[in-house]
C-alpha positions in Angstrom: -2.0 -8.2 -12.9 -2.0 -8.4 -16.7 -3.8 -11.5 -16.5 -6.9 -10.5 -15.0 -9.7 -10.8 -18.0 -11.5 -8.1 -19.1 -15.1 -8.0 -17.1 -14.0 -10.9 -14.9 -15.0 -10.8 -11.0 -11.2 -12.0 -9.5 -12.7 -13.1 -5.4 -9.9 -14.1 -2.8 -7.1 -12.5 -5.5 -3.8 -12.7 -3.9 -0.4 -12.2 -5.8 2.7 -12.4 -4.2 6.0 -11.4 -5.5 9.3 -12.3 -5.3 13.4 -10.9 -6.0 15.9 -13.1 -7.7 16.9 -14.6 -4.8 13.5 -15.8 -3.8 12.9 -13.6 -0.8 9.2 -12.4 -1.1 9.2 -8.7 -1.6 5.2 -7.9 -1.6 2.0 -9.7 -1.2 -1.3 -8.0 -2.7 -4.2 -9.7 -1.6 -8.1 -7.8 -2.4 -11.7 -9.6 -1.8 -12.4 -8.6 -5.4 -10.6 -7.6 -8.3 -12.3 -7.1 -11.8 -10.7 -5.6 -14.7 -12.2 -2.2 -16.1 -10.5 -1.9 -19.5 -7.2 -2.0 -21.1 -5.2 -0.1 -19.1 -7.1 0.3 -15.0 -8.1 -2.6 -12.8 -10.6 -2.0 -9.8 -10.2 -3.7 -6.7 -12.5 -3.7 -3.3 -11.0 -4.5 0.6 -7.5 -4.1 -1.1 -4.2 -4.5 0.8 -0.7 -4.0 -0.4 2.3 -5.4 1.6 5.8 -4.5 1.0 8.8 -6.2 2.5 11.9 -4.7 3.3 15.5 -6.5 3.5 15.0 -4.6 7.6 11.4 -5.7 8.8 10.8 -2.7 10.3 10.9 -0.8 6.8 7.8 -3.1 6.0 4.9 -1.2 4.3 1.3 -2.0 4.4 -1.0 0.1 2.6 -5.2 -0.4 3.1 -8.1 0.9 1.3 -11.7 -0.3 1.0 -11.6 0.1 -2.8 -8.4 1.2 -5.6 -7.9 1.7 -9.0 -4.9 0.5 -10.4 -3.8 2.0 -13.9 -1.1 -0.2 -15.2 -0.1 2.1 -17.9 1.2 5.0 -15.5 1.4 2.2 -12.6 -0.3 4.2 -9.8 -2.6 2.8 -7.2 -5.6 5.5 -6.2 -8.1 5.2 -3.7 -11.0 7.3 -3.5 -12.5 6.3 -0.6 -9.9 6.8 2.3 -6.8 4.3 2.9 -4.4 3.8 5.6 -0.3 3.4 5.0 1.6 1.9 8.1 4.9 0.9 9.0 6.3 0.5 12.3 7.2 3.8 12.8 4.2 6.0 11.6 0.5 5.6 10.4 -1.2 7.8 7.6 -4.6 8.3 7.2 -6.1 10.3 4.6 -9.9 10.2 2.2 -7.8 10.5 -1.1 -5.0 8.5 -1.9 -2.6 8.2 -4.7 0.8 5.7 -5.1 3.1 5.9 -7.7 4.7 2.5 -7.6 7.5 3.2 -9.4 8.8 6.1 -7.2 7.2 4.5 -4.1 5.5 7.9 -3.3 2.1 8.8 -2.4 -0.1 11.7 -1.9 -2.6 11.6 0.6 -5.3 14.6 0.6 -8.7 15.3 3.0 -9.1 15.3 6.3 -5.4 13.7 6.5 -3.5 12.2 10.0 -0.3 10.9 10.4 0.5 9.1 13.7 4.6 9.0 14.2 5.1 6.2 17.5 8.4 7.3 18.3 10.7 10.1 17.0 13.5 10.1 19.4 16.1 8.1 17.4 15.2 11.0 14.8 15.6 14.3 16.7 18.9 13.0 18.8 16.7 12.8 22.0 17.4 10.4 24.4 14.5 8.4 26.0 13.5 9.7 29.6 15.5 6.7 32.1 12.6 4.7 33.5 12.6 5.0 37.4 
């Protein structure tokens, strides 16, 4: 992201990146980036797509419009975003992502959608009749 030029209008950015080994480990794609000084980049229609060795670890994170900062490396969106995997979806109006920790904080009017929490509680699954 360091190569985005000052006051330049980035359309159709998408920057993929990869481990040693050459397994693709994210993919950010956004209809518009444009850097707004030194240190933050702004971004509109912004999605963030992380890829786990097990693809159901695989994180997608949405929002209409971010701010990156690469100094502190944090990803915030102002305007509600959406973080799914295939075992939950978050929804929230405020969102900040620390990319170095992997952790977010999600604030206003939040919901959080778990699909299935039996494997976690030590429930079994009802037998199907």
């Amino acid at each position: 992201m360091q190569s985005v030029p000052l006051g330049v209008e980035n359309k159709g950015f998408v920057l993929p990146s990869f481990d040693s080994a050459g397994r693709r480990t994210s993919l950010i794609t956004a209809g518009v980036v444009r850097r707004v000084d030194d240190q933050r980049l702004y971004a509109e229609q912004f999605t963030w797509q992380q890829f786990a060795v097990d693809p159901s670890k695989n994180l997608r994170i949405d929002l209409p419009t971010a701010f990156y900062n690469l100094a502190t490396s944090t990803l915030r969106g102002m305007q509600g975003g959406k973080v799914s995997r295939s075992d939950f979806q978050l929804e929230g109006q405020r969102f900040i992502f620390d990319t170095r920790t992997n952790q977010a904080t999600v604030e206003g009017n939040i919901r959080m959608v778990i699909f299935d929490t039996s494997p976690k509680s030590g429930e079994k699954k009802p037998a199907k009749p």
